[in-house]
N, C-alpha and C positions, 0 to 999 in steps of 0.2 A: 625524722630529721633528714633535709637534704642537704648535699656537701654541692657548691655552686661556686665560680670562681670570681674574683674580684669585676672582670668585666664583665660576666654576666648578668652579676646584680647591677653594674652602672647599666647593661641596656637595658633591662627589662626591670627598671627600680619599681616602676610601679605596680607589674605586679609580682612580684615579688610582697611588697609593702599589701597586696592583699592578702597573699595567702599566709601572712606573719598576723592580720589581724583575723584570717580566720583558724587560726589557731597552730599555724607551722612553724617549725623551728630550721631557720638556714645556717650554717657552717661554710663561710667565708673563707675563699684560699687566694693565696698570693705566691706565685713562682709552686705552687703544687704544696703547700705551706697551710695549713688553717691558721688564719689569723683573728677570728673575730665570730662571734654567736649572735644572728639576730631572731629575737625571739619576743614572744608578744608580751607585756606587762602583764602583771597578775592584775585580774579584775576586782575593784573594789566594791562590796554590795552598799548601798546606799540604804540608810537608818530611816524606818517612818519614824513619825512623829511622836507615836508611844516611846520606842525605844529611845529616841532624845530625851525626850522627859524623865525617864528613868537617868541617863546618865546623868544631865542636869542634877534632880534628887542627890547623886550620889557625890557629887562635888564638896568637899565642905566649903562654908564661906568663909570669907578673912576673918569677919566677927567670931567666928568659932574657932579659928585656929591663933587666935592671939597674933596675928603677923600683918601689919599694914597691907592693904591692896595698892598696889600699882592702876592709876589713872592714867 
């Protein structure tokens, strides 16, 4: 984690904004102040197409659960 100050990250947003997607976390200060964590989203692993189908499977239908389906 690096502590970096409010105009630092305006000059050098971009990279900055690299090394947040390659995996750093910056701590934002204001008047000598942390104001703010930027930090990279949690990655989401993408499902093949087995594992859809599985879930699919595991849905029940409207016909099975007695409850109208929304169109």
């Amino acid at each position: 984690m690096k502590v970096i100050s409010q105009r630092e990250l305006r000059t050098n947003c971009a990279a900055v904004m690299d090394a947040v997607e390659a995996g750093e976390t910056y701590h934002v200060t204001r008047n000598g102040v942390e104001v703010a964590e930027v930090r990279p989203l949690p990655r989401r692993r993408r499902l093949t197409a087995e594992e859809l189908v599985e879930r699919h499977r595991a849905v029940p239908s409207s016909t099975t659960t007695g409850r109208t389906a929304w169109i």
